[in-house]
C-alpha positions in Angstrom: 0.1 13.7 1.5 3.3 11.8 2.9 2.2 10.1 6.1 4.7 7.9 8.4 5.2 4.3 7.6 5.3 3.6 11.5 2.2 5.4 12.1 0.4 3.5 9.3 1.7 0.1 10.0 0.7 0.1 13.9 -2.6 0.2 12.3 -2.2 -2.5 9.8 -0.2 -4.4 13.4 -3.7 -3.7 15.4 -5.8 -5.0 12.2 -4.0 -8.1 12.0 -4.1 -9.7 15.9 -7.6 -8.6 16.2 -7.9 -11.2 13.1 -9.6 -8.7 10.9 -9.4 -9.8 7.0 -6.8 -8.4 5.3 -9.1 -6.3 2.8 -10.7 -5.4 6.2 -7.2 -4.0 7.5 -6.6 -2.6 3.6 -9.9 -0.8 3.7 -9.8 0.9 7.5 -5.6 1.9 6.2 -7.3 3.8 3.2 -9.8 4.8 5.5 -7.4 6.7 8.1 -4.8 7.5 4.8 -6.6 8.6 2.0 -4.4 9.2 -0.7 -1.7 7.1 0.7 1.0 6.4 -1.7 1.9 3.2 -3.0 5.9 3.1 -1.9 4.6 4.3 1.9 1.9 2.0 1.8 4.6 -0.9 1.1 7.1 0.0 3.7 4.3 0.3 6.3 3.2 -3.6 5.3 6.9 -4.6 5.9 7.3 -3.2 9.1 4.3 -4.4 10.4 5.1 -7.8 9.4 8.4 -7.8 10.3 7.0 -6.4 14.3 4.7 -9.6 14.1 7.2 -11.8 13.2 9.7 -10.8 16.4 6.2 -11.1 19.0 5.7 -7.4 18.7 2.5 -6.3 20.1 1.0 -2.7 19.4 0.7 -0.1 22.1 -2.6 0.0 23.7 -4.7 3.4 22.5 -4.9 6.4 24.3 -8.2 5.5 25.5 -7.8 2.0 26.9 -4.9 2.7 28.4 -6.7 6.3 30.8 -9.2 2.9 31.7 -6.9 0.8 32.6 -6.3 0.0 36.8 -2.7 0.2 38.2 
């Protein structure tokens, strides 16, 4: 299955400032994209790297966000 580098690197994003360990952030990506393919699984590394590097932050989830006052 072909799954969206943007999709799969938000997670990787959210894995990395909550300070998991990288084979933590490896293992829930593999987790949420089985079969994820190698050239995927690279561009989604890159991009999420590159969002860190400019200060990017990842959305809040769904969840948080119905919680959250205004």
């Amino acid at each position: 299955m072909r799954y969206r580098p943007t999709t799969v690197s938000s997670l990787i994003v959210r894995g990395l400032i909550n300070q998991l360990d990288m084979k933590d952030v490896e293992d829930q990506v593999h987790t949420q994209f089985p079969e994820i393919d190698g050239h995927t699984l690279w561009e989604s590394y890159n991009i999420a790297l590159l969002a860190l590097a400019i200060g990017a932050k990842p959305e809040p989830t769904r969840q948080a966000a119905a919680h959250s006052t205004i």
